[in-house]
PyMOL Python script that loads the backbone (N, CA, C, O; Angstrom):
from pymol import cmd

cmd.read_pdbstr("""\
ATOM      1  N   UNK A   1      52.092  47.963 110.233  1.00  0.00           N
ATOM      2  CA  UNK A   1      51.363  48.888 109.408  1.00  0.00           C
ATOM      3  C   UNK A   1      51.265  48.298 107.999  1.00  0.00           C
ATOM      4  O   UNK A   1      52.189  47.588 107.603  1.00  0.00           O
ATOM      5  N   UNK A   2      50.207  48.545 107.214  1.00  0.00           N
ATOM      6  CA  UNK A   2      49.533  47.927 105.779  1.00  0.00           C
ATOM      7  C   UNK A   2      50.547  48.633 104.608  1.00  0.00           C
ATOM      8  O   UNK A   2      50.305  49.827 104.430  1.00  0.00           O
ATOM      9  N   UNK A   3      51.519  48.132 103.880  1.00  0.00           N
ATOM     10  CA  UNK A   3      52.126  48.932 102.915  1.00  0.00           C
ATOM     11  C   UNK A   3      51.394  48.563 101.678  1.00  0.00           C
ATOM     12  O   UNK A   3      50.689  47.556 101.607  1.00  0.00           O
ATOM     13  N   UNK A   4      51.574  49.387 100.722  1.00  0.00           N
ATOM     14  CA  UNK A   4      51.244  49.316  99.436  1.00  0.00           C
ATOM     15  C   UNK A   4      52.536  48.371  98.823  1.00  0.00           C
ATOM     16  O   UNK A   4      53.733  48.410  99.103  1.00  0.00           O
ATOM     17  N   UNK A   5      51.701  47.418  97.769  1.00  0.00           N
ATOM     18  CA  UNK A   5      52.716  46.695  96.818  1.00  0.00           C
ATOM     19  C   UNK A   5      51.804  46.085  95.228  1.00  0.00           C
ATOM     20  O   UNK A   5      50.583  46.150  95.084  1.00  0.00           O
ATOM     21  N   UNK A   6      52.518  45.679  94.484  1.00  0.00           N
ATOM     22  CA  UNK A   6      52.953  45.081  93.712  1.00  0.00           C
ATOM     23  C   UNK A   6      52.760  43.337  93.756  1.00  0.00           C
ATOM     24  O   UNK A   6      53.345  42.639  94.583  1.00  0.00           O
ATOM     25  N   UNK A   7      52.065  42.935  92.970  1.00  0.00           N
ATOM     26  CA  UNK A   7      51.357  41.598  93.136  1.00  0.00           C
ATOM     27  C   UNK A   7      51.210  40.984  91.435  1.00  0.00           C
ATOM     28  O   UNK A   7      50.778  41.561  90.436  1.00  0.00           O
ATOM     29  N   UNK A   8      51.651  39.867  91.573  1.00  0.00           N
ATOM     30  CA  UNK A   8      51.426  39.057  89.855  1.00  0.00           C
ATOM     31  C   UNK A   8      51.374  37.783  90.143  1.00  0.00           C
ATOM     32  O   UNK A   8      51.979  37.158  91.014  1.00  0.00           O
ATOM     33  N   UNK A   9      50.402  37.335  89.139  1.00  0.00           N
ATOM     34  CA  UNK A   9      49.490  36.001  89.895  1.00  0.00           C
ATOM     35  C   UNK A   9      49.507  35.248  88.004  1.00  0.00           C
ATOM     36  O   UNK A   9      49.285  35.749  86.901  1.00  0.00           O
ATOM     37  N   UNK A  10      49.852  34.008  88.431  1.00  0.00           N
ATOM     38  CA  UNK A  10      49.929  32.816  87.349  1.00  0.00           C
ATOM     39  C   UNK A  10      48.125  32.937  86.740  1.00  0.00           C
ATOM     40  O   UNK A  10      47.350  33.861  86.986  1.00  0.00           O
ATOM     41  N   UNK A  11      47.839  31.663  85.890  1.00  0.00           N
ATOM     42  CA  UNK A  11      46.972  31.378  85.522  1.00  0.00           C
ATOM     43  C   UNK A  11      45.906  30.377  86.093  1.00  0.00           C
ATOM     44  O   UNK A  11      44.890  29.827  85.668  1.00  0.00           O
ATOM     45  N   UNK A  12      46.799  30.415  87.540  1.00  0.00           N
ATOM     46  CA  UNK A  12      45.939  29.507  88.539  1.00  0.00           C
ATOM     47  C   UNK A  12      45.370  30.437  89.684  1.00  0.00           C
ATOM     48  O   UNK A  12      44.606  30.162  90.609  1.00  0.00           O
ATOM     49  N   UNK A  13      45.820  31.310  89.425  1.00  0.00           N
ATOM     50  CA  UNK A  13      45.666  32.546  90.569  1.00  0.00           C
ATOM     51  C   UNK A  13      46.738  32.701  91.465  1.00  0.00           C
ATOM     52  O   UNK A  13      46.641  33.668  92.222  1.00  0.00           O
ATOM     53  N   UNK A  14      48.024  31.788  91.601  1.00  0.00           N
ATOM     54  CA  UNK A  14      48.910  31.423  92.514  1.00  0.00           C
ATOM     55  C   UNK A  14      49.682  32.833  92.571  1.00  0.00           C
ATOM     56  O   UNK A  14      50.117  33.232  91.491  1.00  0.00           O
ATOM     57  N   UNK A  15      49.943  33.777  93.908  1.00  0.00           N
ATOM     58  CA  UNK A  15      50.464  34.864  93.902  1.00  0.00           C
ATOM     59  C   UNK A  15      52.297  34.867  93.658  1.00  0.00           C
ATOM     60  O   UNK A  15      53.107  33.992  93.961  1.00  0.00           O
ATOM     61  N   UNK A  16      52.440  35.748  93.227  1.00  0.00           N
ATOM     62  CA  UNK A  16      54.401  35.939  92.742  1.00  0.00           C
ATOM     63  C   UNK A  16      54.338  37.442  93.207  1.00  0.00           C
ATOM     64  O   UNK A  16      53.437  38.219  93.520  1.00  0.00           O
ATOM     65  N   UNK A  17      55.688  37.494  93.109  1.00  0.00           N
ATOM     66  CA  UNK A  17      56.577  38.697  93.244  1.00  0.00           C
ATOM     67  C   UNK A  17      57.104  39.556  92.359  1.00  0.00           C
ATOM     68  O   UNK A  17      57.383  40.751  92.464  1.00  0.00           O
ATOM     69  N   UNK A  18      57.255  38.418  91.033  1.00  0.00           N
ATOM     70  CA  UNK A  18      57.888  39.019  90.169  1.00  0.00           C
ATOM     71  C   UNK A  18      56.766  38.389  88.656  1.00  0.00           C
ATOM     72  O   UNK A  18      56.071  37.384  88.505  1.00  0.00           O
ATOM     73  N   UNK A  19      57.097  39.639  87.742  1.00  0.00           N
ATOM     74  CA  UNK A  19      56.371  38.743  86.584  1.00  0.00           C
ATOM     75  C   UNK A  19      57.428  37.578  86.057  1.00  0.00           C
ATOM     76  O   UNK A  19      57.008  36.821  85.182  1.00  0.00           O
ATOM     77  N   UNK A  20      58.962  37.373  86.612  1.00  0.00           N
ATOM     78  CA  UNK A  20      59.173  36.558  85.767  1.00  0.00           C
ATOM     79  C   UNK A  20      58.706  35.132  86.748  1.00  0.00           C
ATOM     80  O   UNK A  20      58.432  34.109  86.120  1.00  0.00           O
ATOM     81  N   UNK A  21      58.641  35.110  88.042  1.00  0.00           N
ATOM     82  CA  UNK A  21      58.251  33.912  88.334  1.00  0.00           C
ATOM     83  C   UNK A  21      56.435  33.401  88.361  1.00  0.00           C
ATOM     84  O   UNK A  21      56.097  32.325  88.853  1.00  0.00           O
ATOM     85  N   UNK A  22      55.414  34.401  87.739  1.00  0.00           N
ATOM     86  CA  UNK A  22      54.479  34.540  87.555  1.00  0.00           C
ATOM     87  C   UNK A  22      54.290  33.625  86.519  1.00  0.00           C
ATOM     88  O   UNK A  22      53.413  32.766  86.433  1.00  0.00           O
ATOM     89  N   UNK A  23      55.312  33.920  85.636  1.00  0.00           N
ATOM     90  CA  UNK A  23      55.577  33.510  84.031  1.00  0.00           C
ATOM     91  C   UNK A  23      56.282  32.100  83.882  1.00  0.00           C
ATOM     92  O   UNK A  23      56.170  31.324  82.933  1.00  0.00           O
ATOM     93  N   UNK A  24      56.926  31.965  84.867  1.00  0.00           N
ATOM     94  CA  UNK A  24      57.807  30.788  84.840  1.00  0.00           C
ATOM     95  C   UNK A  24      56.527  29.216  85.396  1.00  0.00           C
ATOM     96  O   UNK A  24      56.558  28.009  85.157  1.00  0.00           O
ATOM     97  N   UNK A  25      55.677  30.004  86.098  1.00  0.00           N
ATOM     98  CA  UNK A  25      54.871  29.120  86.575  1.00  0.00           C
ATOM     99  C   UNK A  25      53.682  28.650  85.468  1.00  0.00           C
ATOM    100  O   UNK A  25      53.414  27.505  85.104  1.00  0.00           O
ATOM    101  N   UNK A  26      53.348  29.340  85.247  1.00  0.00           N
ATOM    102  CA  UNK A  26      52.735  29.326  84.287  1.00  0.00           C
ATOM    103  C   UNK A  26      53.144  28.396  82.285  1.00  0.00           C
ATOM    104  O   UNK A  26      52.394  27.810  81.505  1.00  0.00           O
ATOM    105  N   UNK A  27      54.782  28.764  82.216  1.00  0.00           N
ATOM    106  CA  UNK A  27      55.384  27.643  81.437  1.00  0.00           C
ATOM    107  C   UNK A  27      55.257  26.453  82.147  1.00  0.00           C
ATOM    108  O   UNK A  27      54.539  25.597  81.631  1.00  0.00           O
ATOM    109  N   UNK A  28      55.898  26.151  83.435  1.00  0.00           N
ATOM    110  CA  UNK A  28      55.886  24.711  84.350  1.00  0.00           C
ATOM    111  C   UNK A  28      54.474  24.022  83.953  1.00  0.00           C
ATOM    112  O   UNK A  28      54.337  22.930  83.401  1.00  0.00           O
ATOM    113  N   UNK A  29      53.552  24.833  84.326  1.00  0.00           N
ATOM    114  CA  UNK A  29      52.142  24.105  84.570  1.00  0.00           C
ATOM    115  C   UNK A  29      51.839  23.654  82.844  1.00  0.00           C
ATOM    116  O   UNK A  29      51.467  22.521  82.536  1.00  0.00           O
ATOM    117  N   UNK A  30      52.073  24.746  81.850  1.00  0.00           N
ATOM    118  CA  UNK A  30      51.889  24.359  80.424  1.00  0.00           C
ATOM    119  C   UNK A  30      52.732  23.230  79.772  1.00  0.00           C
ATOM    120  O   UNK A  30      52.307  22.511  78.867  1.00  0.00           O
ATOM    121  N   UNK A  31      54.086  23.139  80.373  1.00  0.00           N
ATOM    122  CA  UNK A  31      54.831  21.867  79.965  1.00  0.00           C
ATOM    123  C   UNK A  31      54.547  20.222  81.182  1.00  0.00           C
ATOM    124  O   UNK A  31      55.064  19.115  81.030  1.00  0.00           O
ATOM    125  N   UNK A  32      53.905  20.515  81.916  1.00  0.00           N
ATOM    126  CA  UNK A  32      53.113  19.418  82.703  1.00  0.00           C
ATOM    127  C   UNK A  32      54.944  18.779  83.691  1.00  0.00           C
ATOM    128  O   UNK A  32      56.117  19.147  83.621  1.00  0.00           O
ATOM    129  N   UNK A  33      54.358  17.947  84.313  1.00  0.00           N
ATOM    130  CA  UNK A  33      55.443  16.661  84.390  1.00  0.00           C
ATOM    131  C   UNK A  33      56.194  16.348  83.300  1.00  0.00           C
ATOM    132  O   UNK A  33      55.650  15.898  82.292  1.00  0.00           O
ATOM    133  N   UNK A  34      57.872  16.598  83.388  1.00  0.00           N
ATOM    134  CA  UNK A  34      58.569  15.771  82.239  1.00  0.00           C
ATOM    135  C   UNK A  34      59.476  15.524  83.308  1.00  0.00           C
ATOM    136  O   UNK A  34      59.705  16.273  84.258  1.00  0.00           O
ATOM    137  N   UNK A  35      60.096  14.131  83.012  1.00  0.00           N
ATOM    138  CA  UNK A  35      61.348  12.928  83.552  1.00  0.00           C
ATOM    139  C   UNK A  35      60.644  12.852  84.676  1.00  0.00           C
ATOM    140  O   UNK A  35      59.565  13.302  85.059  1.00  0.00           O
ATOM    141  N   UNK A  36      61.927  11.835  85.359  1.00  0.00           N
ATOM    142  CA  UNK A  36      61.295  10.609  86.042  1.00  0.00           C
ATOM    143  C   UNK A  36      61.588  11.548  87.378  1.00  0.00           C
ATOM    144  O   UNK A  36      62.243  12.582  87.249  1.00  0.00           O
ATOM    145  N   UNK A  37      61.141  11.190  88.492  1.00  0.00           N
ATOM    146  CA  UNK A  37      61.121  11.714  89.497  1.00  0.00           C
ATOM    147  C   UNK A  37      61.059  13.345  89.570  1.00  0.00           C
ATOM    148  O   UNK A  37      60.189  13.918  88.914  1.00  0.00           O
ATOM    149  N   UNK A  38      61.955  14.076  90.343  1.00  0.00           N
ATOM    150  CA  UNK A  38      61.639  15.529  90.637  1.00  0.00           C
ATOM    151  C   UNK A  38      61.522  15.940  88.793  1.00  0.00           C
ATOM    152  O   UNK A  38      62.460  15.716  88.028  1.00  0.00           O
ATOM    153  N   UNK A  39      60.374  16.476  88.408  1.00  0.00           N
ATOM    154  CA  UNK A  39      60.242  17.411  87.019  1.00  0.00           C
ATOM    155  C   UNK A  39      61.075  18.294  86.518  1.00  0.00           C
ATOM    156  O   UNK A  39      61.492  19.170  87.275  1.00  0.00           O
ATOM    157  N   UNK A  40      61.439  18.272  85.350  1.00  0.00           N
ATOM    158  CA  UNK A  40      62.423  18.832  84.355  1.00  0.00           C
ATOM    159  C   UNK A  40      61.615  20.407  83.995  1.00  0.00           C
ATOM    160  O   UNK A  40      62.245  21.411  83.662  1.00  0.00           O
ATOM    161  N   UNK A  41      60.303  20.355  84.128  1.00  0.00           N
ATOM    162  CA  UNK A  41      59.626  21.364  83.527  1.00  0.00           C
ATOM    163  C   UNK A  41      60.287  22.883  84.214  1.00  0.00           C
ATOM    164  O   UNK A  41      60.611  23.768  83.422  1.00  0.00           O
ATOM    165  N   UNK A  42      60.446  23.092  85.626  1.00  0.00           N
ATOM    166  CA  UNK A  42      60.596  24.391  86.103  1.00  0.00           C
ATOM    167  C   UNK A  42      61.529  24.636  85.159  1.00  0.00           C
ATOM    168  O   UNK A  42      61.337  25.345  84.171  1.00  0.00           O
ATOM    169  N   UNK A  43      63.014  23.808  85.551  1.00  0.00           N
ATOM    170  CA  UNK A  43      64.723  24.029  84.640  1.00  0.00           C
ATOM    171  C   UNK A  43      64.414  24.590  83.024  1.00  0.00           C
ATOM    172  O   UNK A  43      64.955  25.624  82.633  1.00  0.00           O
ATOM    173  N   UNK A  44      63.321  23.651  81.978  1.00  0.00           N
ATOM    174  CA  UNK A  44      62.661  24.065  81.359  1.00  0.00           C
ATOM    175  C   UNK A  44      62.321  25.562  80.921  1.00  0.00           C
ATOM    176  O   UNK A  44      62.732  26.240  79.980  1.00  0.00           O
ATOM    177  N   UNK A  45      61.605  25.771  81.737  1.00  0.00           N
ATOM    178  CA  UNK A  45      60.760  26.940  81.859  1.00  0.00           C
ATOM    179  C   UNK A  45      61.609  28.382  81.951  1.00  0.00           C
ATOM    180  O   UNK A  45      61.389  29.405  81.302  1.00  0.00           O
ATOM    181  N   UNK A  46      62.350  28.214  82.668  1.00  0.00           N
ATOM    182  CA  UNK A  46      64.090  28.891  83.458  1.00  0.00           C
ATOM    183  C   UNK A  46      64.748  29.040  81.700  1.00  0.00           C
ATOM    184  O   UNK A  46      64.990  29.999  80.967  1.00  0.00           O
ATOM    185  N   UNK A  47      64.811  28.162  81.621  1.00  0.00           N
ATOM    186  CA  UNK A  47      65.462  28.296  80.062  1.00  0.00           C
ATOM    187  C   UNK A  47      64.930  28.835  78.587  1.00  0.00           C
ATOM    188  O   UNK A  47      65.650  29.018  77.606  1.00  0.00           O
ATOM    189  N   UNK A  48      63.658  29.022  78.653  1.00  0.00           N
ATOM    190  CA  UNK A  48      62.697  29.240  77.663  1.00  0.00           C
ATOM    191  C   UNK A  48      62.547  30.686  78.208  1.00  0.00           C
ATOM    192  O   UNK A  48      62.507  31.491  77.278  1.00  0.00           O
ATOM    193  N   UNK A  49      62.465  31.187  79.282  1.00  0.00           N
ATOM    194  CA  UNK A  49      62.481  32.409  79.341  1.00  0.00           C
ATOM    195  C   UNK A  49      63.518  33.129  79.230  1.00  0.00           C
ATOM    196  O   UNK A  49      63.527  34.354  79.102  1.00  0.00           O
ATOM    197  N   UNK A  50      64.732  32.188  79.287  1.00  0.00           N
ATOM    198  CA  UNK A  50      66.090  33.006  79.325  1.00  0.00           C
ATOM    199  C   UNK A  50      66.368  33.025  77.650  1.00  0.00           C
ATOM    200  O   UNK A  50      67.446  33.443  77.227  1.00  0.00           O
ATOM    201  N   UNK A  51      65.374  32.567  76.785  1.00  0.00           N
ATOM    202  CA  UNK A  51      65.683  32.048  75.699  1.00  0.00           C
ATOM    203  C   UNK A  51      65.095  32.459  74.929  1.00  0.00           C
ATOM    204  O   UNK A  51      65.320  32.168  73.754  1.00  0.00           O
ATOM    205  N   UNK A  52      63.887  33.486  75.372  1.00  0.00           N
ATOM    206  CA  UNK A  52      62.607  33.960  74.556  1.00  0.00           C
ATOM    207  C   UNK A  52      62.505  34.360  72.987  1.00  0.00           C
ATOM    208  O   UNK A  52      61.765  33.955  72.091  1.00  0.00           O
ATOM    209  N   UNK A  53      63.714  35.472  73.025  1.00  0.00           N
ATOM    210  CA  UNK A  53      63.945  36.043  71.520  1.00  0.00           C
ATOM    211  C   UNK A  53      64.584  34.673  70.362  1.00  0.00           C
ATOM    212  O   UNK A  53      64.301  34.591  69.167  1.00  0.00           O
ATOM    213  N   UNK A  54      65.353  33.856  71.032  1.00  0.00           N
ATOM    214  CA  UNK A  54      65.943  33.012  69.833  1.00  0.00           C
ATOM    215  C   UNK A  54      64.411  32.018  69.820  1.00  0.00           C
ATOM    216  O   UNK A  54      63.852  31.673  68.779  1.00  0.00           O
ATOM    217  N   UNK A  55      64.136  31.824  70.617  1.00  0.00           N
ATOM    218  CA  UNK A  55      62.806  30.901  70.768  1.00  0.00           C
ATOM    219  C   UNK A  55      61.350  30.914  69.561  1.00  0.00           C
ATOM    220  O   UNK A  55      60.761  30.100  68.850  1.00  0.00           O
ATOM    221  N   UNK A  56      61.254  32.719  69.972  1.00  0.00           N
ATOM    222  CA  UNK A  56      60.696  33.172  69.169  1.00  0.00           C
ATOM    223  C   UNK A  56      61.285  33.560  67.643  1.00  0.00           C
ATOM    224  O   UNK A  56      60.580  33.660  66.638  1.00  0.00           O
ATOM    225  N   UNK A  57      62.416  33.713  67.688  1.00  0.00           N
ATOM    226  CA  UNK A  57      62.994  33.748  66.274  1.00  0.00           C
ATOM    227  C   UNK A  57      62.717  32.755  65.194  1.00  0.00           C
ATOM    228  O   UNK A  57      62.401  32.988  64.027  1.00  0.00           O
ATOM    229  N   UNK A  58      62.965  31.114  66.041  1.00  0.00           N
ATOM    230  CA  UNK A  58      62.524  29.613  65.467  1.00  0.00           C
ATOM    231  C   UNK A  58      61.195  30.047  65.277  1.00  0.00           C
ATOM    232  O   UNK A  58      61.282  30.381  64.095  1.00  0.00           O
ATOM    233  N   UNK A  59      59.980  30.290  65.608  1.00  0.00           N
ATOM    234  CA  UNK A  59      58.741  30.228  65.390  1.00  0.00           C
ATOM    235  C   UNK A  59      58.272  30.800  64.178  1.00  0.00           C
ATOM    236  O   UNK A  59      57.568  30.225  63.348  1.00  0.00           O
ATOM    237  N   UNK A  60      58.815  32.271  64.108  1.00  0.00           N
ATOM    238  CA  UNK A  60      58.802  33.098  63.182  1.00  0.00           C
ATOM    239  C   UNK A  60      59.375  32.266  61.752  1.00  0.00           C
ATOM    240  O   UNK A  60      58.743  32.022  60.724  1.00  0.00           O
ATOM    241  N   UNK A  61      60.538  31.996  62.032  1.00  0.00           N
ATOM    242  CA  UNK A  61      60.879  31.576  60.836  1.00  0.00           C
ATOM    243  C   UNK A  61      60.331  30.406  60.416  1.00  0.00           C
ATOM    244  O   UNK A  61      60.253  30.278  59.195  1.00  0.00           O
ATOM    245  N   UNK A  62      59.696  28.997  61.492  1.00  0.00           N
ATOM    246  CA  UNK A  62      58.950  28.284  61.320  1.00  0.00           C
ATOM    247  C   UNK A  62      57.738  28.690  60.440  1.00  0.00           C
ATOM    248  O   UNK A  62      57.571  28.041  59.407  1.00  0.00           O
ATOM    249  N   UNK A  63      56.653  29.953  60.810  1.00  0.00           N
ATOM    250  CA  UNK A  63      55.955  30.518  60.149  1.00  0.00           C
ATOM    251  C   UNK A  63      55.936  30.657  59.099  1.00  0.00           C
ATOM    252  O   UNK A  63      55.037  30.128  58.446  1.00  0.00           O
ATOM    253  N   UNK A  64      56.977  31.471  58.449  1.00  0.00           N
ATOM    254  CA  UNK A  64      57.359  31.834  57.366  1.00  0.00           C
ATOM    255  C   UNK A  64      57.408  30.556  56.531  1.00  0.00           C
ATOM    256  O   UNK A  64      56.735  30.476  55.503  1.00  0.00           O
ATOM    257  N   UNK A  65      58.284  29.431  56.997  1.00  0.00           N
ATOM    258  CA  UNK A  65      58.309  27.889  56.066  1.00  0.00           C
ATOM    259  C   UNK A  65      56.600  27.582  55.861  1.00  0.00           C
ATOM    260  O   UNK A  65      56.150  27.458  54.722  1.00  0.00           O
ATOM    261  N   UNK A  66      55.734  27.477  57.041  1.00  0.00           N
ATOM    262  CA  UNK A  66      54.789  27.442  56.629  1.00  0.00           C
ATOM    263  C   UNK A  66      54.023  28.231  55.025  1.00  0.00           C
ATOM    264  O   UNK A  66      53.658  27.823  53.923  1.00  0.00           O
ATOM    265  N   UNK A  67      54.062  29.013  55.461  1.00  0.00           N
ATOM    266  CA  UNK A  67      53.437  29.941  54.271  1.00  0.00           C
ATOM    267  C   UNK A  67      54.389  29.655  52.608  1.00  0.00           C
ATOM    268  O   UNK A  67      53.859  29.471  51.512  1.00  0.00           O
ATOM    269  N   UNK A  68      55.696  29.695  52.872  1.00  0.00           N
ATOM    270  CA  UNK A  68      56.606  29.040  51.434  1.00  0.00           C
ATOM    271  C   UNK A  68      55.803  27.916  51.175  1.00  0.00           C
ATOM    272  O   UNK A  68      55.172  27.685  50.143  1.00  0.00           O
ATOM    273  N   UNK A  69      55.920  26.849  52.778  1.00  0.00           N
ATOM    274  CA  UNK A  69      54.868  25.468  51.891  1.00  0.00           C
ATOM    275  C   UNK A  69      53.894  25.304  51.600  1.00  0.00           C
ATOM    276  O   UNK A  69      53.550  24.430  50.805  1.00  0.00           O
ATOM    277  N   UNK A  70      53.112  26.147  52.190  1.00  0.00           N
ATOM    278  CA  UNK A  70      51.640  26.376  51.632  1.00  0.00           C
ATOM    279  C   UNK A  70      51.573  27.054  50.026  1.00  0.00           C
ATOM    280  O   UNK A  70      50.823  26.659  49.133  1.00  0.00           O
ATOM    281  N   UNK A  71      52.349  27.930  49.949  1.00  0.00           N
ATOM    282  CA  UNK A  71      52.519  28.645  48.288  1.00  0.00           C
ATOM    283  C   UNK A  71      53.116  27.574  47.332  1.00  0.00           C
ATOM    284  O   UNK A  71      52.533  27.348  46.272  1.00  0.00           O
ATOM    285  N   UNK A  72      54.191  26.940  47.639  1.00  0.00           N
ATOM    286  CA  UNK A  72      54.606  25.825  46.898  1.00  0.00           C
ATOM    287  C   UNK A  72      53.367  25.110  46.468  1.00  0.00           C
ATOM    288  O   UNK A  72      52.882  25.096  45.336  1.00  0.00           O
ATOM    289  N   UNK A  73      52.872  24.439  47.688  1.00  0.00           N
ATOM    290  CA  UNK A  73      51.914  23.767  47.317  1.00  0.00           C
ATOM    291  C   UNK A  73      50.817  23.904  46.384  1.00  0.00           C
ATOM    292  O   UNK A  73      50.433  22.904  45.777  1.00  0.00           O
ATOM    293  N   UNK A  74      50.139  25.294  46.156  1.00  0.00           N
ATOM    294  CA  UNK A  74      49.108  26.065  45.637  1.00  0.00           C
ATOM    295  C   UNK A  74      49.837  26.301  43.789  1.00  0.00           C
ATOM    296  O   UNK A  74      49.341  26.234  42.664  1.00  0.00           O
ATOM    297  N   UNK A  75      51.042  26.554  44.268  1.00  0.00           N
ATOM    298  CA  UNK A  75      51.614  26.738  42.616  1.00  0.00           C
ATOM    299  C   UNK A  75      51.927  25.315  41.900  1.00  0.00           C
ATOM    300  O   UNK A  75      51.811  25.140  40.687  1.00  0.00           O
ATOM    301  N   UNK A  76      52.358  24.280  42.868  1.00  0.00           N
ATOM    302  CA  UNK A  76      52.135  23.398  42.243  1.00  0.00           C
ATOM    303  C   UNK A  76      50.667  22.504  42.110  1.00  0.00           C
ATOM    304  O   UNK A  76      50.673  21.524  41.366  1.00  0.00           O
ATOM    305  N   UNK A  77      49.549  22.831  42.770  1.00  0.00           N
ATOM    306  CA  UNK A  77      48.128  22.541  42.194  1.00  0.00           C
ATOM    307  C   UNK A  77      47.613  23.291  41.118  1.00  0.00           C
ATOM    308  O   UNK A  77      46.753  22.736  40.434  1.00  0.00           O
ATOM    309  N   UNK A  78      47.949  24.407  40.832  1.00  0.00           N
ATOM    310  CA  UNK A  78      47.697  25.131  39.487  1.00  0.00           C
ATOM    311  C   UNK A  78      48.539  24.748  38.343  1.00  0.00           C
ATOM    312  O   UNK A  78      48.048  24.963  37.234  1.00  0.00           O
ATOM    313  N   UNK A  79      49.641  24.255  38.392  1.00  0.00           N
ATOM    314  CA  UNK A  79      50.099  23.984  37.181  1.00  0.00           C
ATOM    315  C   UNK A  79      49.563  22.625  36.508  1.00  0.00           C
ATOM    316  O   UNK A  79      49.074  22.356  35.410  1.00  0.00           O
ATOM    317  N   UNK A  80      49.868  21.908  37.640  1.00  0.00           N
ATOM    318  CA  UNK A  80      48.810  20.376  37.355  1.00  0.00           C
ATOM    319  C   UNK A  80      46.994  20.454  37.026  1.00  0.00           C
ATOM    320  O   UNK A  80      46.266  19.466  36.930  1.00  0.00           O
ATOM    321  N   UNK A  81      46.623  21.694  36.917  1.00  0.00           N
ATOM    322  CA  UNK A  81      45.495  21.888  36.588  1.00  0.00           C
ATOM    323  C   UNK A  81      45.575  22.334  35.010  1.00  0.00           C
ATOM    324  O   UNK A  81      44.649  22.954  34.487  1.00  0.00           O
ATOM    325  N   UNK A  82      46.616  22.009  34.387  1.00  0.00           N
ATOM    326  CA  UNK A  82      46.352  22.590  32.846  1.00  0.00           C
ATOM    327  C   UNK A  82      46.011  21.604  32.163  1.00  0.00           C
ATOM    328  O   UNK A  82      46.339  20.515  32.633  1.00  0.00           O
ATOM    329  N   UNK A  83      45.351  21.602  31.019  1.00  0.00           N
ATOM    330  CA  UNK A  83      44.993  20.307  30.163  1.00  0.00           C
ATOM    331  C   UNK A  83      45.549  21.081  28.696  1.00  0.00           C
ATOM    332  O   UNK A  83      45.114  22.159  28.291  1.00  0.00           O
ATOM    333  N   UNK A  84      46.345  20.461  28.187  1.00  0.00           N
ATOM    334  CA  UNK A  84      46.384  20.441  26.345  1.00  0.00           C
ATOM    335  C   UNK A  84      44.984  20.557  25.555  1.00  0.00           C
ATOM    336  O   UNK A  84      43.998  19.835  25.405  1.00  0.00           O
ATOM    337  N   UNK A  85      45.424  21.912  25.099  1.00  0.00           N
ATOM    338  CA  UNK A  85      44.292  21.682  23.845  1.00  0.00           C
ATOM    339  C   UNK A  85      44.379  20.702  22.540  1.00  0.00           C
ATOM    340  O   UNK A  85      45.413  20.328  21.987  1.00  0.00           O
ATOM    341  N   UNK A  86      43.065  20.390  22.195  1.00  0.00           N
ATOM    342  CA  UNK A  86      43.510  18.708  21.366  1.00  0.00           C
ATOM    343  C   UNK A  86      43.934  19.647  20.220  1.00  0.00           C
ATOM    344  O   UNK A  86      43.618  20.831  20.100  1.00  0.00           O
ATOM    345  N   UNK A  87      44.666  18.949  19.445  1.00  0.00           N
ATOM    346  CA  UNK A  87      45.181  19.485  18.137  1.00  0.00           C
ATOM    347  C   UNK A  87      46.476  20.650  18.309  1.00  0.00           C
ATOM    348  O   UNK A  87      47.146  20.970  17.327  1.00  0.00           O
ATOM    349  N   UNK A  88      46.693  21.151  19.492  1.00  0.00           N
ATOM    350  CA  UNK A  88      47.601  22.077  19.935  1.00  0.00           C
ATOM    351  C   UNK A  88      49.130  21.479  19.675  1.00  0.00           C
ATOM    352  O   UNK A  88      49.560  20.419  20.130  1.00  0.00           O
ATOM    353  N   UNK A  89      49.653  22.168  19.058  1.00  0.00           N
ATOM    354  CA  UNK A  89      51.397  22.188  18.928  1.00  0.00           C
ATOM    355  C   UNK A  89      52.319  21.919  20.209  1.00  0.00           C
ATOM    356  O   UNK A  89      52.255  22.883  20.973  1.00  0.00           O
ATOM    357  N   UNK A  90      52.941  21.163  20.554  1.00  0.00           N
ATOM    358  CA  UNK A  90      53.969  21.618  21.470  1.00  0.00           C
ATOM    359  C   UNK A  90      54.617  22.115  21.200  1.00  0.00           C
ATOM    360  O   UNK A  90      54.790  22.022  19.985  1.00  0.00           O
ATOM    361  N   UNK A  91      55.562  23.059  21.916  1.00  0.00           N
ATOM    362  CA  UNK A  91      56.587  24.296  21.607  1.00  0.00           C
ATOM    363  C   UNK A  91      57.612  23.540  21.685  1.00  0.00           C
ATOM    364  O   UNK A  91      57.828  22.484  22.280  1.00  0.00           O
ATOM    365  N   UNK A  92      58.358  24.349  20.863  1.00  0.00           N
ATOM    366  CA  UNK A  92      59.396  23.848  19.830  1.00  0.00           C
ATOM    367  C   UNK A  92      61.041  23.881  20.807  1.00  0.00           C
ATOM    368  O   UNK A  92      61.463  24.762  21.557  1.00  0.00           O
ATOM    369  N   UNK A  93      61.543  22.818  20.490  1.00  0.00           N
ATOM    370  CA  UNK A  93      62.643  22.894  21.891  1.00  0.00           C
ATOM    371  C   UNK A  93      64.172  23.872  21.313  1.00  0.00           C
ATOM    372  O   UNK A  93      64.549  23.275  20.304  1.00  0.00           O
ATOM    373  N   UNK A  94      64.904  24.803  21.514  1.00  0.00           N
ATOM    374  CA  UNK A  94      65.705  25.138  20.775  1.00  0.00           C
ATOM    375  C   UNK A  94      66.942  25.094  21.356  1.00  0.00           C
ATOM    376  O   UNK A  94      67.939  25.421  20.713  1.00  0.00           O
TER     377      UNK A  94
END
""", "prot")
cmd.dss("prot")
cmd.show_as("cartoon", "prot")
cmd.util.cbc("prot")
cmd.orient("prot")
C-alpha cells in the first residue's frame, strides 16, 4: 500500500531522507574533490555542519573586519586629501 512521506532533494535533484543529508550533499558537491584518492569533502561537509554556528560566527566577524577596513581606509583617504593654505600658520605645539 502507497504511504505518505517526507522527501528532500540536493541541488542536483538527488533524493534524501533527511535535510541534513540533503545538505551535506550539497556541501560535498560545493567543496568538489579534495585529497588523493577516496575525497575528504563528505568528512568535510560532516564537520561544517556540525560546526555551523562557530563557522558562521568567523564570517560574521570576518564581515565586520571588512567594513573596519573599508572605514579605515576611507578615513585615511580623506585626511590625505587636505592641502595647507599658503600663508597659513601651523599650530603651535604645547
Amino acid at each position: 500500500m502507497a504511504k505518505k512521506g517526507t522527501a528532500f532533494f540536493d541541488n542536483r535533484g538527488q533524493f534524501f531522507k533527511t535535510p541534513e543529508e540533503a545538505t551535506l550533499s550539497d556541501l560535498s558537491a560545493l567543496l568538489g574533490r579534495i585529497g588523493d584518492g577516496d575525497s575528504l569533502a563528505p568528512g568535510i561537509s560532516v564537520m561544517m555542519l556540525e560546526k555551523r554556528a562557530e563557522i558562521e560566527a568567523i564570517f560574521a566577524e570576518h564581515d565586520s573586519m571588512k567594513v573596519a577596513e573599508t572605514e579605515a581606509r576611507n578615513a585615511a583617504l580623506e585626511a590625505d586629501n587636505v592641502s595647507p593654505l599658503p600663508g597659513a600658520l601651523a599650530p603651535k605645539g604645547g
